[in-house]
N, C-alpha and C positions, 0 to 999 in steps of 0.2 A: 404242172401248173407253176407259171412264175412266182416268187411272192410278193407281187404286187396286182396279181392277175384281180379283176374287178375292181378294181380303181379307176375313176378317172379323172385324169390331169387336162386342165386350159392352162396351154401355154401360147403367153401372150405376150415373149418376151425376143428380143431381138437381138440382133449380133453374136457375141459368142458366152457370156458366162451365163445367161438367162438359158439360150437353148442348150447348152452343153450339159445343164443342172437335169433340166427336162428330160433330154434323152437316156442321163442315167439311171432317169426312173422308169422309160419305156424299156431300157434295157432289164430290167426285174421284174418285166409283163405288167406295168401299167396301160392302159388305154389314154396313151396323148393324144390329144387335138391339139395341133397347132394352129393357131388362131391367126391370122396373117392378114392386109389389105388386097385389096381386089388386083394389086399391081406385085402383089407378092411381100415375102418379108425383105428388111433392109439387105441384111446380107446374101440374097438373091442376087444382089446387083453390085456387089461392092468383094471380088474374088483376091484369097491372099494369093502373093505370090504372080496374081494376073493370067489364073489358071480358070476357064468361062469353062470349061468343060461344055457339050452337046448344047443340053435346057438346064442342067444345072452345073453351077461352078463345083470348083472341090472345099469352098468354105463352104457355103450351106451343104453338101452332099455331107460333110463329114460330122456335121451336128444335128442334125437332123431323122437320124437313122430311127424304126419302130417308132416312128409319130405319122398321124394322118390328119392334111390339110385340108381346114376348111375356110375359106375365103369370105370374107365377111367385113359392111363397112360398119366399122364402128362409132360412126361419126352422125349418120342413119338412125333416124327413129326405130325403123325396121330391123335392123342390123343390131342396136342394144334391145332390144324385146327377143331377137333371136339370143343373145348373149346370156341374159337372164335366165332364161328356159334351159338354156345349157347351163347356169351354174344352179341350180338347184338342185342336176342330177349328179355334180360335181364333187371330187373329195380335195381335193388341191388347184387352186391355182396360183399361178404365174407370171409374176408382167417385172419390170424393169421400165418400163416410162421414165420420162424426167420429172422430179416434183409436180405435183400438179396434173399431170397430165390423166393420170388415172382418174382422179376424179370428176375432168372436163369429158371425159369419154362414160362416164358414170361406171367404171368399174373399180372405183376404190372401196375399201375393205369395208366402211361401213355402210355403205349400200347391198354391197352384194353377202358381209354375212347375215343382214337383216334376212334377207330371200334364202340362206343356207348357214343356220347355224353352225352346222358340224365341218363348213369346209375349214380347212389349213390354207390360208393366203398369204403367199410368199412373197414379200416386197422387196425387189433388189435394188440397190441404188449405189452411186458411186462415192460419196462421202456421209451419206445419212438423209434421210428425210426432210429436216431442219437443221436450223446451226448455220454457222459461217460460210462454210465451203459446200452449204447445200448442192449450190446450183453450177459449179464447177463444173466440166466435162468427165463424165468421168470415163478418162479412158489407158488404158493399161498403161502405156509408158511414161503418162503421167503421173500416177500411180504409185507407180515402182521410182520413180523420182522422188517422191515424196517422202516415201516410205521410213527412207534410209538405210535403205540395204545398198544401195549401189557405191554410197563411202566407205562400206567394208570391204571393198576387191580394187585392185590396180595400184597403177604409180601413185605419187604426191604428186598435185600439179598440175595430173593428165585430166581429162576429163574423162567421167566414171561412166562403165560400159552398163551396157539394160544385159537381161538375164535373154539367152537365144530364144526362148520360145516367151508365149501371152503370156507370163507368171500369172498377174494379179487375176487375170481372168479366171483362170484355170483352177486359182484357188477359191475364188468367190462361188466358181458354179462349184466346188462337192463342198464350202459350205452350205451353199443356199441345198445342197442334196440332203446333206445328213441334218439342217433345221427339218426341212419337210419329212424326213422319216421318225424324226422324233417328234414332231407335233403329231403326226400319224398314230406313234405308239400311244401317247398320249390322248387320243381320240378313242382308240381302242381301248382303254382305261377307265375311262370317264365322259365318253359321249361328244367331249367340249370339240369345238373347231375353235381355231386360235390365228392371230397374224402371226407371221414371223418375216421379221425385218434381218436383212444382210447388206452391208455396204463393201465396196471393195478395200477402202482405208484400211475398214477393221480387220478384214480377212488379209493386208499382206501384213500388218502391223502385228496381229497376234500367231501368225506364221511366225516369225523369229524372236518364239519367249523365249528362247535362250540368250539372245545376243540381247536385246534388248533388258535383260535381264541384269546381264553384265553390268551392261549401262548403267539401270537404273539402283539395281543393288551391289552391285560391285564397284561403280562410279569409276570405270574405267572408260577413257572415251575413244572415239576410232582417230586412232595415227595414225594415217598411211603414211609407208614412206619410198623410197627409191625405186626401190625391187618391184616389180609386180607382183606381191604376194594374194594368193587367191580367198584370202580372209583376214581381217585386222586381229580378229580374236581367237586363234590357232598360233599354234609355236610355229616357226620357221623347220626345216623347210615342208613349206603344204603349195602347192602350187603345179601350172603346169612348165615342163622344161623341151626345149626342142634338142632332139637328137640329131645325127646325121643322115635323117632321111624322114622325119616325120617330129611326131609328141608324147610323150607319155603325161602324164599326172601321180604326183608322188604326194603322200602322207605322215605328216610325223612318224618318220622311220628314229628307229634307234640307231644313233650314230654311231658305233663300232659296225652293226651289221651294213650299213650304209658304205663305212671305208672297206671294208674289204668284197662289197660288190663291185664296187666302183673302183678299183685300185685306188684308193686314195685312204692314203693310211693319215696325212694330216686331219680328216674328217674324223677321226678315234678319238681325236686327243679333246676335243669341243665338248663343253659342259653342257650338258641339256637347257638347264635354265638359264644361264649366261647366253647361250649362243639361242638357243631356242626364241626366247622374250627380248634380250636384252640389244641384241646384237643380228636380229634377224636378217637386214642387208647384206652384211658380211657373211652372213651363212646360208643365205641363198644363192647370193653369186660363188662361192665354191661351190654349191654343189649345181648350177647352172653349169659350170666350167668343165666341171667331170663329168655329168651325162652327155655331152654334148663331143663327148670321143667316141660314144657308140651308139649301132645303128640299134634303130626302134626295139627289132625281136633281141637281139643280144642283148640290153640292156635291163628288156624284161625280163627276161631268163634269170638273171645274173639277180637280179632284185628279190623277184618269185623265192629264188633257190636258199636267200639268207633274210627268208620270212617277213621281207620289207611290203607293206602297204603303195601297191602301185598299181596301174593299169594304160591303157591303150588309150590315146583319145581319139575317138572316133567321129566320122560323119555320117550322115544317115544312110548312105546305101551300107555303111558298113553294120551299122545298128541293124537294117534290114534284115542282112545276111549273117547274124550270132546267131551261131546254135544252140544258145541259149534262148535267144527269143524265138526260134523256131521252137524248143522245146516246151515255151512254156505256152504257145497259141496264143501270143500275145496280139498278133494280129489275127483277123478275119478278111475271107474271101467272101464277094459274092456278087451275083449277075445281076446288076440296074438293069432297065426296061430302057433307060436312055442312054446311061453311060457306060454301059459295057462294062468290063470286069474290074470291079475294085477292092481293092486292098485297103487297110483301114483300120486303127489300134483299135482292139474290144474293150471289153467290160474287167476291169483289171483285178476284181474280187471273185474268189473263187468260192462255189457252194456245194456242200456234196450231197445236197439235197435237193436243190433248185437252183440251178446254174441260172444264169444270164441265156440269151435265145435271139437270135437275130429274125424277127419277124419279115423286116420289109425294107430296104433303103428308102431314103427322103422322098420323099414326097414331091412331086409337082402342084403348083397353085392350084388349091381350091381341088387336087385330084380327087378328095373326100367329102366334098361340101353334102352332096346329096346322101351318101351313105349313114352320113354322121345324125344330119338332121332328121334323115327317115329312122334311124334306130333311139334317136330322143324324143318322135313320136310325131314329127312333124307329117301332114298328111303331104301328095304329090301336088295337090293343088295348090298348099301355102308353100311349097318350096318353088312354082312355078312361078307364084306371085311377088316372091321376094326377089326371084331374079330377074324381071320382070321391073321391078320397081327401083334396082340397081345396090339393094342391103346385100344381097351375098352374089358371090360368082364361085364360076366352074374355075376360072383360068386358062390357062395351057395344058388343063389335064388332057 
């Protein structure tokens, strides 16, 4: 049994940090319904990369996993009376709308926990509900723009690189995860169902209490300066350096073991905090200058072997292929109905009680519409009549 098995999640949330949130809770055996329009959900139609896959892209295949779609207009009289009747048998839901919109669709919180006191409503949005920047887009490399994380990396001058992958997303959905399992526990405690509000502002801003800490109680502020150092608030050298055949990444090494990896015995003589803090340009471009006589493996050897802080920088086939991540099943295999065999990062928490369980890949529109409604008790006839009446669809199932 998962432990989340007898739950059930409406997720009614789009793009990527709403359904990413969801599926980490279908991955601990909740029962997700994904709640979706009769045309499907957004990122149906909108594939990163420009990867359509079969019937479904590999953006929605890949967040979508152990949830079953029910296709439904929410815009419909029909369609919010079916909505209703689902949350009352509900323990969590889900939505990310823009301002307002939950409520224009009548599933904002105080509608629907009048009909469900005990549920957990999880309200995502991209700067807050209200306030100045309510109504902003809120979308990830926006975000991360805002943030201010992006003037702790690079040149002075240059303009400041975004992080390779969705950060803010990615962070927003396991917070919006770990609110809804504590308002869960918290349910379990005391009966109560509760809102819980997540914005993505706050989830990248309270990601770097450290550096902003700096900031704000150490009143140190970010200088970048020449070098491309890979953090404002780390000593020199922390960064990555090209070799003669690829990259490594190096970490406040100690500079004696530093000179005598790197034959460079002037590297000894550098004072940790003077060259470190004071002087960081000057002692990156030395030690640029010396990695940059050997190739990739020799360099890491050589680094490895005088206990210096280093590693590979890799691309993702190379990621793919560590037998480390082989070893730790960090991905999962399994056969789609449409898309044939896919590969695909799991559930990144380990339980030695109740693992994580890969039920089912994503869903096709509306593939669930009927199974869902007949087990919340709807009879064949009023499922006939609603589709019929245009409140819910099958889809492309």
């Amino acid at each position: 049994m998962g432990i989340l098995d007898g739950y059930t999640v409406l997720d009614c949330s789009i793009a990527m940090a709403g359904p990413f949130a969801a599926q980490r809770l279908g991955d601990l055996g909740a029962n997700v319904i994904k709640v979706e329009p009769l045309t499907g959900e957004w990122q149906r139609h909108a594939p990163a990369g420009g990867i359509t896959g079969k019937k479904i892209n590999v953006s929605f295949l890949s967040l979508n996993r152990n949830k079953r779609s029910l296709a439904i207009d929410l815009k419909s009289e029909g369609g919010r009376a079916v909505m209703q009747r689902l949350v009352e048998q509900a323990d969590v839901f889900i939505q990310n709308y823009r301002p307002g919109v939950a409520g224009r669709l009548g599933v904002d919180y105080e509608t629907l926990s009048a009909l469900n006191p005990r549920l957990i409503y999880v309200s995502m949005s991209g700067y807050g509900e209200d306030g100045p920047h309510a109504r902003r887009p809120g979308q990830d490399l926006l975000l991360q723009a805002m943030s201010g994380a992006m003037l702790s990396t690079g040149r002075k001058g240059e303009p400041p690189q975004a992080a390779g992958q969705y950060l803010v997303d990615a962070v927003t959905a396991y917070t919006a995860f770990e609110g809804a399992l504590a308002a869960l526990l918290h349910r379990e405690r005391t009966g109560e169902g509760q809102k819980v509000e997540v914005n993505m502002l706050d989830a990248i801003t309270t990601l770097q209490m450290q550096e902003l800490s700096v900031f704000t109680v150490g009143h140190k502020p970010q200088e970048r300066t020449a070098e491309p150092h890979a953090h404002v608030y780390i000593r020199a050298p922390y960064g990555t350096f090209a070799t003669t055949d690829g990259f490594i990444a190096l970490a406040m090494p100690a500079f004696p073991a530093l000179a005598r990896a790197l034959e460079a015995p002037e590297l000894a003589t550098l004072d940790e905090m003077k060259a470190g803090w004071e002087d960081r340009d000057q002692t990156f471009a030395m030690v640029r200058d010396a990695i940059a006589r050997f190739a990739t493996a020799d360099c890491l050897a050589r680094l490895e072997a005088e206990g210096v802080w280093c590693g590979p920088v890799y691309g993702y086939a190379d990621l793919v292929a560590d037998p480390q991540i082989a070893h730790n099943g960090t991905f999962i295999e399994y056969d789609h109905p449409t898309e044939g065999r896919v590969k695909t990062p799991g559930f990144p928490i380990r339980f030695s009680r109740t693992p994580s369980e890969l039920r089912f890949g994503a869903p096709l529109t509306g593939q669930h519409t009927d199974d869902i409604l007949q087990a919340s008790g709807f009879s064949a006839d009023e499922i006939a009549a609603l589709v019929q009446a245009g409140a819910i669809g099958r889809g492309d199932a």
